[in-house]
N, C-alpha and C positions, 0 to 999 in steps of 0.2 A: 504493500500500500504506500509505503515512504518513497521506491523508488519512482511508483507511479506516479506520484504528485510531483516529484523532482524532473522527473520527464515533463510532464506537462508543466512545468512552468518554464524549462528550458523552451518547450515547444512556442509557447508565448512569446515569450522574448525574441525567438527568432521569427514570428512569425510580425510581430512590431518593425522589426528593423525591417524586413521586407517592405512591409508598406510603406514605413518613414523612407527608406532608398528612393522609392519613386517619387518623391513626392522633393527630393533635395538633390544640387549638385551632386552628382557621383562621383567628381573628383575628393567632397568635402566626406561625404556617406556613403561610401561604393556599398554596393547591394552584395550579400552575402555569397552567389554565385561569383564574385569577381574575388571577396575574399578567398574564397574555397581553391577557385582557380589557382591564387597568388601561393598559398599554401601549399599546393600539387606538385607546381612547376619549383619553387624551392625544395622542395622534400627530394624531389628528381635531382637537381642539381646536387643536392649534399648539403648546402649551408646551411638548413635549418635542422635535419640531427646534428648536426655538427657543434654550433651554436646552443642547440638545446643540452646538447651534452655536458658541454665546459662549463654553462651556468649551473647544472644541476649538479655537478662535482668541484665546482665551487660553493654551493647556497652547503652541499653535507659535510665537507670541510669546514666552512666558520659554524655550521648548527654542530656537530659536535664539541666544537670549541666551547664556543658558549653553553653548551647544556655542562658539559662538566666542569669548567670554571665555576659556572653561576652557581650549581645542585652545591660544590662541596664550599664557597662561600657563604650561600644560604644556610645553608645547616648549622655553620661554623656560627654564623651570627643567629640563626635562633636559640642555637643551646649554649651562647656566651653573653653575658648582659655587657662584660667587657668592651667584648671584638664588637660589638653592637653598637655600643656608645660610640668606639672609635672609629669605626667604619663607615655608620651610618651616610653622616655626611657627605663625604666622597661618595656614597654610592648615589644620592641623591644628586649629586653633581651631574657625574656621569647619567644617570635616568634621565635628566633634561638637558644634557648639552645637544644640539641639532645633529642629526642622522649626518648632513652634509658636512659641518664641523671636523664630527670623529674624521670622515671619510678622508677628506682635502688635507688634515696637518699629518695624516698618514701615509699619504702618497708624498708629504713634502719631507717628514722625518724619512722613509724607510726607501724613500723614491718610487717610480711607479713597476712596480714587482708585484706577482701575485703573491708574497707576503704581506702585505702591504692590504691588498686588496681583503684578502680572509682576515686579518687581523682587526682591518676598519669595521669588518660586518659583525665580527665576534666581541665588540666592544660594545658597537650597538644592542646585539641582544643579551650579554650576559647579566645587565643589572636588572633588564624584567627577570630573568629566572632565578636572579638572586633573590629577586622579594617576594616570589611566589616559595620559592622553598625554605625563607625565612618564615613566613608563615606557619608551610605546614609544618616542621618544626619545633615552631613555640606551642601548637597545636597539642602536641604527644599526648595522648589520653594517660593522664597520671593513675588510673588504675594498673594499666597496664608497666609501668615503671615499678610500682610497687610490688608487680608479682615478677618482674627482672630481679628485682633484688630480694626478693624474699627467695625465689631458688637459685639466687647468685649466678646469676647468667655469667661470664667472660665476656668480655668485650665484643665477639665475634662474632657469639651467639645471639648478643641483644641486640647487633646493629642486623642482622639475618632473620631476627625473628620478632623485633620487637618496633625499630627503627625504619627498615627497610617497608614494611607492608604500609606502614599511617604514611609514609613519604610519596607510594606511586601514584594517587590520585592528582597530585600536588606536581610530581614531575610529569607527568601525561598531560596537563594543562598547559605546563609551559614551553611541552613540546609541542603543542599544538599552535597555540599563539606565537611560538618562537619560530617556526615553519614560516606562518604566514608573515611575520612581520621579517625575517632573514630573507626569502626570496626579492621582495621587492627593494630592499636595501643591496641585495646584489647586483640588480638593474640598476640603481642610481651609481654606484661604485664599478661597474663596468662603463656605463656611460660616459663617463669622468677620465679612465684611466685605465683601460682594457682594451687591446686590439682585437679582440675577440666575443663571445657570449652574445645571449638573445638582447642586453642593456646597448653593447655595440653598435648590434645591428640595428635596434631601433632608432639608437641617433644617426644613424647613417641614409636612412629610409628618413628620416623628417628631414632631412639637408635635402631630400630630394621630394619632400612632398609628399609621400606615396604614402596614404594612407590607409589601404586596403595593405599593406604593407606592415603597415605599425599595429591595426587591428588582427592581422591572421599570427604575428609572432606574441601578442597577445592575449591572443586567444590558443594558441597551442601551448602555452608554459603556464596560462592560468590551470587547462583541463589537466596538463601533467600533474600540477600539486595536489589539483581536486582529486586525482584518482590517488596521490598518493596517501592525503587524507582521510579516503573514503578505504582506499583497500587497508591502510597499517594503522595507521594512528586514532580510528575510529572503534576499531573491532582491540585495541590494545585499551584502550578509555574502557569498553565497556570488560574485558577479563580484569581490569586494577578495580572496578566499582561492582565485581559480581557480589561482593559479600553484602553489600549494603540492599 
């Protein structure tokens, strides 16, 4: 039934653009068969797997980064009122400094290198995940602490069986949100400073107008995340919340 509804409102929406197409310059609103076209003949050529690839092996290069930077920050500041105090701050810095900020004085420290490039992105998301798993964290249902220490768990044991299970609802959220908000800061940071990726090619494609151009690259990197969303990170959401 979920996916039926998700189909039809895909079906809507394209079926909108079709009629708004005719009704506008199709330089400005190319109609969805010129998209599709545009998409066909780049997939033939190579440049758009190509392109889709190097962004999507970059967007999991900085989301790893950031998910375990943030995960073992976060923790570190829910279970220390210390490292909290002291941190806080900077982290708050860092959570509003501008997406573009990070991006620019990284390609001006480290030059324009794909270090440089993953390091800008993984800066950007690592203070969301920090504050989501600082959260869940201070969360820890104190009964359950109580029964770590009353049959003297080890260390090993309580982060495996006691720490680890209240944490994955907390880290599945942030990989979720951390997904969405990483991909498109990879397009801003390939635009910028990348001879390559789908961020590239769309500045390349507006120096040239082409707008069926800018719409079919994305729209094929939006549907790749959504599938990755919908096939990994949806059905892992609902295995961390089965007990609930």
């Amino acid at each position: 039934m979920a996916l039926a509804t998700r189909l039809a409102s895909a079906l809507l929406l394209l079926i909108a653009w079709f009629l708004a197409s005719r009704f506008t310059d199709l330089r400005t609103l190319p109609s969805p068969e010129a998209v599709t076209a545009f998409v066909w003949r780049e997939a033939q050529g190579g440049d758009l797997p190509r392109n889709v690839g190097i962004t999507l092996l970059r967007v999991a290069a900085s989301f790893l980064l950031a998910m375990t930077t943030g995960a073992v920050l976060g923790i570190l500041l829910g279970r220390s009122r210390a490292a909290d105090r002291l941190l806080d701050t900077p982290l708050i810095v860092l959570l509003n400094t501008p997406a573009l900020v990070i991006t620019v004085l990284a390609y001006i420290w480290l030059g324009l290198t794909e270090t440089a490039a993953i390091l800008a992105v993984a800066l950007n998301k690592m203070p969301n995940v920090a504050v989501i798993m600082r959260e869940g964290a201070r969360g820890l249902d104190p009964g359950l602490q109580e029964m770590a220490q009353a049959f003297r768990f080890d260390r090993r044991t309580w982060i495996r069986h006691v720490l680890l299970p209240q944490l994955e609802p907390f880290a599945v959220a942030a990989a979720r949100s951390g997904l969405s908000l990483a991909w498109k800061i990879v397009l801003v940071v390939e635009l910028l400073g990348r001879p390559n990726g789908v961020g590239y090619a769309i500045s390349y494609y507006f120096q040239l107008f082409d707008v069926a151009a800018l719409i079919g690259y994305s729209l094929v990197f939006s549907a790749v995340m959504l599938a990755v969303d919908l096939l990994l990170l949806q059905p892992l959401d609902a295995h961390v919340r089965r007990w609930r």
